[in-house]
LOLO-280279 format. One record per residue (C-alpha): residue in one letter; y, x, z. Coordinates in steps of 0.1 Angstrom, whole numbers, padded with zeros to 4 digits, always signed. Each point is the difference from the previous one (the first is absolute). Last residue first. Example, Ala and Ser with C-alpha at 12.3 -4.5 7.8 and 13.67 -1.06 7.14 Angstrom:
<sites>
S-0011+0137+0071 A-0034-0014+0007 
</sites>
This chain:
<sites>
X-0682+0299+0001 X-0002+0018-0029 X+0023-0020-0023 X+0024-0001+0032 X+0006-0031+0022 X+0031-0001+0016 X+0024+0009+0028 X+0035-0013+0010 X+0008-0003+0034 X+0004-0031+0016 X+0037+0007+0015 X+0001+0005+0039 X+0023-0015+0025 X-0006+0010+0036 X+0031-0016+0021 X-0017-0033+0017 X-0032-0007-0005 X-0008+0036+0004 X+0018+0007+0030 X-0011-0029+0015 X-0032+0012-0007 X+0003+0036+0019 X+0013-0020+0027 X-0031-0017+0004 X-0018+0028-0002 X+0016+0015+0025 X-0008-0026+0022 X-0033+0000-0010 X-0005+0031+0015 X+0019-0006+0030 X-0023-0032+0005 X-0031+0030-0009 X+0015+0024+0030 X+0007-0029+0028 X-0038-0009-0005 X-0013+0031+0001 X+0019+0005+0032 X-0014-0030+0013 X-0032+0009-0012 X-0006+0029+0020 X-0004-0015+0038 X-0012+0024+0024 X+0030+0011+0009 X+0030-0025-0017 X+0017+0021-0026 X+0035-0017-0008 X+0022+0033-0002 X-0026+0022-0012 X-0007-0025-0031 X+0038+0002-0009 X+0000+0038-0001 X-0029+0007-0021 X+0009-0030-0023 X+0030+0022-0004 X-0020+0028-0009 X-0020-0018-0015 X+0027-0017-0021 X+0020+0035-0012 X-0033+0017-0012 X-0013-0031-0023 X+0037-0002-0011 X+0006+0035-0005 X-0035+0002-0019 X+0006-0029-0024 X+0034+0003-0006 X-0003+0040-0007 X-0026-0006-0021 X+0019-0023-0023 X+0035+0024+0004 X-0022+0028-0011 X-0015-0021-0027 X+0038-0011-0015 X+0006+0038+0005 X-0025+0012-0024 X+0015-0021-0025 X+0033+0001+0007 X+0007+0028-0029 X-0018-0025-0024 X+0020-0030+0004 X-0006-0024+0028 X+0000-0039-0007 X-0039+0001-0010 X-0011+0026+0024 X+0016-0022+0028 X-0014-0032-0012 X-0035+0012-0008 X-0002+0015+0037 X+0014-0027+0022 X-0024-0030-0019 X-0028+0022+0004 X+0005+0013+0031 X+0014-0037+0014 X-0028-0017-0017 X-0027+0019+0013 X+0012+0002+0035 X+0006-0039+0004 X-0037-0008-0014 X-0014+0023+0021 X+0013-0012+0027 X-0006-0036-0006 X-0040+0008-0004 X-0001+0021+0034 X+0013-0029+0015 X-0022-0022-0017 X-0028+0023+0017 X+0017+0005+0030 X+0006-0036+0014 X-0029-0026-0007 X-0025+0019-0015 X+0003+0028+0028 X+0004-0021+0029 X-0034-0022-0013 X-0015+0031-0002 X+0001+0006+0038 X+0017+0033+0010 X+0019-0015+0035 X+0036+0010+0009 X+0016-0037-0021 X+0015+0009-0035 X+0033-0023+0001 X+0025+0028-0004 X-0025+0013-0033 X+0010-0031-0018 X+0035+0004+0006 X-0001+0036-0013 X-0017-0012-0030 X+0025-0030-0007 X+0030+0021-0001 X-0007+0025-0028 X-0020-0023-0019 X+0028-0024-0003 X+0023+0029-0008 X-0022+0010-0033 X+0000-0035-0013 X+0040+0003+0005 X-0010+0033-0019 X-0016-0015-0030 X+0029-0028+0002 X+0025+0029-0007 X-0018+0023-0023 X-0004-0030-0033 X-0034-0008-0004 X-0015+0006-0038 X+0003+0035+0001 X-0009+0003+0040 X-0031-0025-0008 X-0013+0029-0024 X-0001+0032+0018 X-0006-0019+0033 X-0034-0019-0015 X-0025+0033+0006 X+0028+0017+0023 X-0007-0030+0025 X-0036-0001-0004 X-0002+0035+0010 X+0022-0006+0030 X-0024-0031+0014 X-0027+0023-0003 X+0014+0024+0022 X+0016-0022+0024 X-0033-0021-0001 X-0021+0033+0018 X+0025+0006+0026 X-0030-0020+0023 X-0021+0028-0014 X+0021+0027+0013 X-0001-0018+0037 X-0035-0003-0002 X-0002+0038-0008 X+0021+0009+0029 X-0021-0022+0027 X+0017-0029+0011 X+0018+0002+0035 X+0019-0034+0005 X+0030+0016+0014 X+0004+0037-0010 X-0016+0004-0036 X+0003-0033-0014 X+0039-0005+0017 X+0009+0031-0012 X-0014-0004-0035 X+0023-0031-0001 X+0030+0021+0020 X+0001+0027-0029 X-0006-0027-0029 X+0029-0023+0009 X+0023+0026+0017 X+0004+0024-0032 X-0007-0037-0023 X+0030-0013+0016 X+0025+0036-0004 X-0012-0004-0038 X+0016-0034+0002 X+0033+0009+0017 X+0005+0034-0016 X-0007-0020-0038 X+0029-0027+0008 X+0025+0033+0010 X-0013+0011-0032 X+0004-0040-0022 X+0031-0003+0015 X+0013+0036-0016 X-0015-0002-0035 X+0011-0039-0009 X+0021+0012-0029 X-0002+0037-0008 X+0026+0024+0017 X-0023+0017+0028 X-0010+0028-0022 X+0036+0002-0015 X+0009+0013+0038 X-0015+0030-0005 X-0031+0003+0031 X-0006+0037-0006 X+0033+0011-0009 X+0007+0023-0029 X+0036+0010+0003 X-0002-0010+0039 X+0034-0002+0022 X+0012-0034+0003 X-0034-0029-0006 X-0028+0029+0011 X+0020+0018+0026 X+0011-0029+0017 X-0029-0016-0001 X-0020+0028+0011 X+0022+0005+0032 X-0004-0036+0012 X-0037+0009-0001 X+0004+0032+0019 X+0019-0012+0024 X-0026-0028+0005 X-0023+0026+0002 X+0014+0022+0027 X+0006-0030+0023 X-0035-0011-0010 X-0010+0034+0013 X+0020-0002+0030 X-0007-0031+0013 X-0042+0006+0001 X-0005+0035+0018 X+0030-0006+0020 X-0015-0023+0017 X+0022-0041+0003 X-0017-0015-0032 X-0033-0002+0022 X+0004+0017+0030 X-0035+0014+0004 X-0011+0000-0038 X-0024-0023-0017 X+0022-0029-0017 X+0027+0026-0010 X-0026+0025-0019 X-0005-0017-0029 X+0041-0010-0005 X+0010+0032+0008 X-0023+0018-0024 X+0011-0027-0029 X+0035+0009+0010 X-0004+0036-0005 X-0018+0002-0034 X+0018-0024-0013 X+0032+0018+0008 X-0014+0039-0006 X-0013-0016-0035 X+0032-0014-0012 X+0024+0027+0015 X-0020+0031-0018 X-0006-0024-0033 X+0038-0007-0004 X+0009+0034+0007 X-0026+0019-0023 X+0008-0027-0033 X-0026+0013-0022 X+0016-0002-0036 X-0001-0021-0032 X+0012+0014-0032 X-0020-0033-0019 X-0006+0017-0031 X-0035+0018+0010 X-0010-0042+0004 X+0008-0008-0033 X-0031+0017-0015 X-0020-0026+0016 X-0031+0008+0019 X-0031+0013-0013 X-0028-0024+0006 X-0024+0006+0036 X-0035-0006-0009 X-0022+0029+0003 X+0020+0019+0030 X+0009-0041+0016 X-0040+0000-0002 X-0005+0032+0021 X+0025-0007+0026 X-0019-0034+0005 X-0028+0017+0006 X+0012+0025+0024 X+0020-0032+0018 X-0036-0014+0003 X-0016+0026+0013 X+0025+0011+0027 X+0001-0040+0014 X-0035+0002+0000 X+0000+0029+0020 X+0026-0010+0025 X-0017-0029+0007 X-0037+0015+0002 X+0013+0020+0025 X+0000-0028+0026 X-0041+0009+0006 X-0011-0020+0022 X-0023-0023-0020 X+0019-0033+0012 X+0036+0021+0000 X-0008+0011-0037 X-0014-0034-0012 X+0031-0021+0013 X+0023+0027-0011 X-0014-0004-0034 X+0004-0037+0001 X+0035+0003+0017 X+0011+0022-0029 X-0015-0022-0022 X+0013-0024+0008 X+0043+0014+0001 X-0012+0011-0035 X-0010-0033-0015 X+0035-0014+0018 X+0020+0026-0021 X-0021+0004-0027 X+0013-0035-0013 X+0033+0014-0004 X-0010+0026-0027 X-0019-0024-0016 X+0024-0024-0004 X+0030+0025-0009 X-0028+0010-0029 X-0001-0038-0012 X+0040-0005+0005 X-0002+0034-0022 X-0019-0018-0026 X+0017-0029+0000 X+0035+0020-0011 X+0025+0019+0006 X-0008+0037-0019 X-0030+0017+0017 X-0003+0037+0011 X+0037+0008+0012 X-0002-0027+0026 X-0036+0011+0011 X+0005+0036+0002 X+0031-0004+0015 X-0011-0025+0030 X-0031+0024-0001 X+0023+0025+0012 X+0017-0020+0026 X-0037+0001+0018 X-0015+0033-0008 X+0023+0020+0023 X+0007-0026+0027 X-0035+0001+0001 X-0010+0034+0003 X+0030+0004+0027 X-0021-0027+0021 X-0032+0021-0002 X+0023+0028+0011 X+0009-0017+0029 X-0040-0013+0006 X-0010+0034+0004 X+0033+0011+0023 X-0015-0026+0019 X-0034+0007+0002 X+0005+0035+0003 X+0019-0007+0034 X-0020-0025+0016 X-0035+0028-0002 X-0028+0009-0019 X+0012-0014-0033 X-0026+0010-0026 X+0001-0035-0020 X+0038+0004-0002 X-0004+0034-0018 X-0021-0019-0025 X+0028-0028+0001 X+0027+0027-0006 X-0013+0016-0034 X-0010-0037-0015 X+0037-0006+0012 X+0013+0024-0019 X-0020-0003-0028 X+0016-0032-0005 X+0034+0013+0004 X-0004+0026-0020 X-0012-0023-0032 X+0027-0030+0009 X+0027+0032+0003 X-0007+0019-0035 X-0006-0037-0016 X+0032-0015+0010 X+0025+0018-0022 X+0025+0029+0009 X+0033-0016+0011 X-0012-0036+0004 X-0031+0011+0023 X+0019+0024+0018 X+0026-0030+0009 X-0028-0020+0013 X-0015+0030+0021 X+0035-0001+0019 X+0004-0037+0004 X-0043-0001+0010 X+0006+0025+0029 X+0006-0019+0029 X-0019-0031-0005 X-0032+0016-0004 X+0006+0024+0025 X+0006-0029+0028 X-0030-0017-0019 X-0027+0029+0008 X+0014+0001+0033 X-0005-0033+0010 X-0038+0001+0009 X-0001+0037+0006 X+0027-0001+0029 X-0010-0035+0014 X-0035+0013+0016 X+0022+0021+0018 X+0015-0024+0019 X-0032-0021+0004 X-0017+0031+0015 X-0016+0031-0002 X-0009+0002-0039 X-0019+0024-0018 X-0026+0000+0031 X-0029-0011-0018 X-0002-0035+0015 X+0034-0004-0009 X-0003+0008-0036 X-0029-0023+0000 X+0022-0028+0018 X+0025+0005-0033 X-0021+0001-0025 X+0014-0037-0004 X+0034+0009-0008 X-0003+0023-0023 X-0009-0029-0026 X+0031-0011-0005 X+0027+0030-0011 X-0023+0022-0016 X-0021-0026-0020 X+0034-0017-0008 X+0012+0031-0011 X-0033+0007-0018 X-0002-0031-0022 X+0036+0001-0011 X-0005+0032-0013 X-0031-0006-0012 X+0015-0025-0025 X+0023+0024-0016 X-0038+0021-0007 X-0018-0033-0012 X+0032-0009-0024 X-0006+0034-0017 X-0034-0002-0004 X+0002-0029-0014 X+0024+0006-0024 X-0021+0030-0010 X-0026-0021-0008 X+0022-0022-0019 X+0009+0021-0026 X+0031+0027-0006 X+0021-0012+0025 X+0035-0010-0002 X+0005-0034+0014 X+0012-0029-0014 X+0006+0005-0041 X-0034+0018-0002 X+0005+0038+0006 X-0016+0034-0007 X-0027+0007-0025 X+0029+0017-0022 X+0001-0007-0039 X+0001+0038-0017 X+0034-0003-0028 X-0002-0001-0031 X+0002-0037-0003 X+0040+0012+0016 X+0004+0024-0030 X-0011-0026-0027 X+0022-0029+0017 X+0032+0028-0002 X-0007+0004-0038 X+0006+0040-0006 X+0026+0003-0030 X+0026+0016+0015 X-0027+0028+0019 X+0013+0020-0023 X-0022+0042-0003 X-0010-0006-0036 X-0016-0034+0005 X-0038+0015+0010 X+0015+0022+0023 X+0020-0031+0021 X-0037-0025-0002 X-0017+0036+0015 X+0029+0003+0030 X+0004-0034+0004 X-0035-0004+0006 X-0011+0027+0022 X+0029-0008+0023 X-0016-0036+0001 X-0033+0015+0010 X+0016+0026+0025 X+0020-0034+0015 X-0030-0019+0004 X-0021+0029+0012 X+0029+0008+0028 X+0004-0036+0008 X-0042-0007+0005 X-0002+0035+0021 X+0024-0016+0021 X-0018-0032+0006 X-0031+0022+0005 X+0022+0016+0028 X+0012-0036+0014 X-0035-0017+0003 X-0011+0037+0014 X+0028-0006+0028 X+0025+0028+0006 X+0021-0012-0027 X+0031-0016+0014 X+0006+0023+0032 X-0012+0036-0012 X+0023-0002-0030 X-0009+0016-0033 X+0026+0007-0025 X+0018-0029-0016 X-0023-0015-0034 X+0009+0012-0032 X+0029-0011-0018 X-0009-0011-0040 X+0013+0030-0023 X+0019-0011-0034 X+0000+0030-0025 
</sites>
């Protein structure tokens, strides 16, 4: 008597999710209802199952609410709440990351934070972390599934900023907003794998990759907008607790939403690589400290406290290739991740560009807040088009980027990556509107129109060429670009602006930090022209869609 194979036991990783345990429940009754079958159509033919038609057997069988050619959700509710929870993500790293800054002078005011020094510490800590621990919470993700690790990691950070909004002294705040940065580098490759395992190539992702990199300037304003209203009611709780509420929220619709993963995945025999991820982490780590701390210390690169952890880290770098390219069965960064055509110029292109929006936005809201003295919630609402400007962008981006072939939408991406930190050298030290019409808001508008189509762009392409064991990596390496480069440039901005400060004259330094901006930039671009080549991918329309 033919038996259909039931379902694999029960793993915690793929069907945690109630999307993914009703999906179960679906399997097992379709499989007990085809079981049923056989076994009554084998009795009623003497015990032969010879003469059982195979189209009969398979109409017997339960039709699953699951799928639609693209994607693989049961109805478009739950599709929505799936893509609103992978969107948060983006949302609250940029939240985290951006709109710290301006709480700054509250924290100040209530002793959190002594000095300029050590109002550095929680600023570029959360990032430090960030990019430190993404390669080894990438490889988790491909070994066990994304959702156990997006779900933790976004109660994590819901955990941490309530902590964070506690913090009664420098120490608490930081280790706060270290864990805050673990969250992310938790959540962030996983929705990578979520998303690439989720939908098939098509429009429909391009449309989700929109979304999701649209949040990213929509968070970075609203983080200054809520930052703005928490430092002009003094109370700079309020961004911690938002931040806390809405990654609870979000945790909750990934839990309703989240589809089972692939079978495949439990095939893939993929291992933690311990040595790679111990040298990888203690070398970013140590060189991003060295590189904060250099501008501010007594000696510069000369103390001890400064040359001998990037010594260290370096080291440690050098030693992390060699372990991960000679030694490592499993290697985090496997050199087939880096074989696809135009992969490697289009990363070192990604650091430049993501290293220009670090500088662009951090020095912009430092020239508002330090120079020309606006209030915090003026300052928010003058972020106001970058927002706007970014939902716009994933309205059409979806759609233009499977018409547009990736190259020219990224040269389009390059211009706006140099022309808004040349339009913020010119700013004059006075807050008239004229200054702002003229030079920050279409700077603001070319910035977010660089950043949008390089995450987008970046993200569809390296999910696309990536097979499903690299998923979770391709959004590590992502994040990783984005938050080394934004680390990396400040710190070095850090440095150059200390070397050409003029007392009582800011904007010269400001100045010297957006041409180096655009410099980059500029590079970034010639890159692109140059040695990024990128196929038009293939997506279509679906009956649905």
């Amino acid at each position: 008597m033919p038996v259909v194979k039931r379902p694999t036991p029960f793993r915690l990783a793929s069907y945690t999710s109630l999307d993914s345990l009703l999906t179960r429940k679906e399997q097992n009754a379709s499989n007990a209802a085809l079981n049923d079958f056989i076994q009554h159509a084998s009795t009623v033919t003497l015990g032969s199952s010879a003469n059982l038609d195979l189209d009969d057997i398979e109409a017997a069988r339960p039709v699953l609410t699951t799928g639609n050619g693209q994607s693989r959700f049961r109805s478009l509710l739950v599709e929505v709440c799936f893509v609103f929870s992978m969107a948060m993500t983006q949302f609250l790293t940029e939240y985290s990351t951006f709109g710290f800054g301006i709480i700054l002078p509250a924290l100040e005011q209530h002793g959190l934070i002594s000095d300029t020094v050590s109002a550095l510490w929680p600023t570029s800590v959360l990032t430090l972390i960030v990019s430190a621990f993404t390669l080894p919470f990438s490889r988790l993700s491909d070994m066990y599934g994304g959702y156990p690790f997006f779900i933790c990691g976004l109660l994590w950070l819901a955990l941490w900023s309530l902590i964070g909004s506690f913090s009664k002294n420098e120490i608490m705040l930081n280790v706060a907003r270290a864990m805050q940065g673990l969250a992310i580098a938790a959540f962030q490759p996983a929705s990578f794998s979520l998303i690439g395992s989720s939908y098939k190539e098509s429009r429909r992702k391009n449309i989700v990759f929109g979304i999701y990199g649209a949040c990213a300037p929509v968070g970075s304003y609203f983080g200054m907008f809520v930052s703005g209203l928490a430092v002009k009611s003094d109370h700079w709780n309020w961004y911690f607790w938002t931040a806390a509420a809405i990654a609870f929220i979000s945790a909750v619709f990934a839990y309703l939403s989240v589809p089972m993963e692939p079978p495949e995945r439990h095939a893939l025999n993929l291992k933690m690589d311990w040595y790679g991820a111990g040298t990888v982490v203690t070398g970013l780590m140590l060189v991003a400290y060295a590189l904060s701390a250099s501008s501010h210390a007594d000696k510069g690169w000369a103390s001890p406290g400064v040359l001998a952890p990037f010594s260290i880290g370096v080291l440690s770098l050098i030693a992390a290739v060699v372990v991960e390219w000679k030694f490592a069965a499993c290697p985090l960064m496997p050199a087939e991740f880096f074989k696809p055509k135009g992969l490697k110029p289009m990363m070192l292109m990604l650091l430049l560009w993501w290293g220009c929006f670090g500088l662009t936005l951090f020095y912009a809201t430092f020239y508002m807040e330090q120079v020309i003295h606006i209030p915090a919630l003026q300052m928010a609402i003058w972020f106001l088009p970058m927002a706007i400007f970014g939902v716009v962008m994933a309205t059409v981006g979806g759609i233009v980027m499977s018409l547009i072939p990736f190259p020219y939408l990224l040269s389009l991406a390059g211009a706006g990556w140099i022309i808004a930190p040349l339009l913020l050298s010119f700013v004059p030290s006075d807050s008239s509107s004229k200054s702002y019409w003229a030079f920050i808001f279409p700077a603001l508008l070319a910035l977010t129109l660089g950043s949008d189509l390089t995450y987008t762009v970046s993200n569809i392409f390296m999910t696309n060429v990536q097979p499903l064991q690299y998923q979770g990596l391709a959004g590590a390496f992502a994040s990783v670009l984005v938050n080394l480069g934004v680390s990396v440039s400040i710190s070095l901005a850090d440095i150059l602006s200390s070397a050409v400060e003029v007392k009582n004259k800011p904007m010269v330094a400001i100045r010297v930090v957006f041409w180096f901006a655009a410099g980059l930039s500029a590079a970034g671009l010639i890159l692109c022209v140059l040695f990024v080549r990128i196929p038009k991918p293939t997506s279509h329309l679906t009956p649905d869609e």
